[in-house]
C-alpha angles and dihedrals in degrees: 000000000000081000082055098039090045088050097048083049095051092047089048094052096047090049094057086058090078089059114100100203118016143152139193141179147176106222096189134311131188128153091280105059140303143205126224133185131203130191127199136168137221136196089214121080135256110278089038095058084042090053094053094047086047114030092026107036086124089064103048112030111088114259093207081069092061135091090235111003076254127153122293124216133154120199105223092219124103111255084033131121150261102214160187137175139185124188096294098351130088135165123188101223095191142349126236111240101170135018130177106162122247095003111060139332114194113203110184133192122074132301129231111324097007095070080065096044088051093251116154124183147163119251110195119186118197123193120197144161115256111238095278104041101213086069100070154253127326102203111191119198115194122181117197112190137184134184137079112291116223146156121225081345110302116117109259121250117248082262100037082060094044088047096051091042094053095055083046086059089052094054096052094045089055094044087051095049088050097065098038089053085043089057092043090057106037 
């Protein structure tokens, strides 16, 4: 697992590089939960940048961070869903809790191998304006998580947490970078 884990890591950090302007940090993390926040820029506007996380998530976010490699899709309604599905397969990722367009949607629940480990966060995407502007879009992406962290069942070290939450970083970072670079291109 720790190859495999080393290797997703590796692939994470190269494809961050692409990202212009980009920032990540680790808030806090301990066993028991963390909380981690990611900045990236876009040349589009706004609501651009708002329309492709919300109509074209299916084009941007990394398929290799899906159950399936299925179809994408997030309701913008309160209550809705972030979604795949797959033939006869679907996961809700997460569930939208807020929405107010073109400003910040907040999911919560747990992604990927946290929902199995009883994780449950907040993820909170906020979408502004940079300081002029006409130069784009800053998006933020926090994630707030509680619940003990643990592997086959037994409860994480201090470092096995940190570990796992830094290549959790990683991974947002690289999710956010998708759909900026997605906005700067389309």
């Amino acid at each position: 697992m720790k190859t495999t884990t080393y290797l997703s890591l590796a692939l994470v950090m190269l494809s961050t590089l692409i990202a212009p302007i980009t920032h990540a940090k680790v808030n806090y993390v301990n066993n028991a939960g963390f909380s981690v926040t990611n900045e990236s820029e876009s040349k589009a506007s706004v609501e651009v940048v708002y329309s492709h996380f919300i109509q074209h998530i299916d084009m941007w976010w990394p398929k290799d961070h899906t159950w399936w490699e299925g179809t994408l899709n997030i309701d913008e309604n309160a209550g809705g869903c972030f979604c795949e599905t797959h033939n006869n397969a679907s996961a809700a990722h997460m569930i939208i809790s807020y929405v107010e367009p073109n400003k910040k949607v907040v999911m919560t629940g747990g992604l990927g191998p946290l929902q199995e480990m009883g994780i449950f966060g907040a993820l909170t995407w906020q979408f502004s304006p940079k300081d002029n502007p006409t130069e784009g879009t800053r998006v933020t992406m926090t994630y707030h998580a509680s619940g003990t962290i643990h592997f086959n069942g037994a409860q994480a070290t201090e470092k096995d947490a940190a570990d796992l939450v830094q290549v959790i970083d990683k991974v947002q970072l690289q999710q956010l970078n998708a759909l900026t670079h997605f906005s700067d291109v389309n």
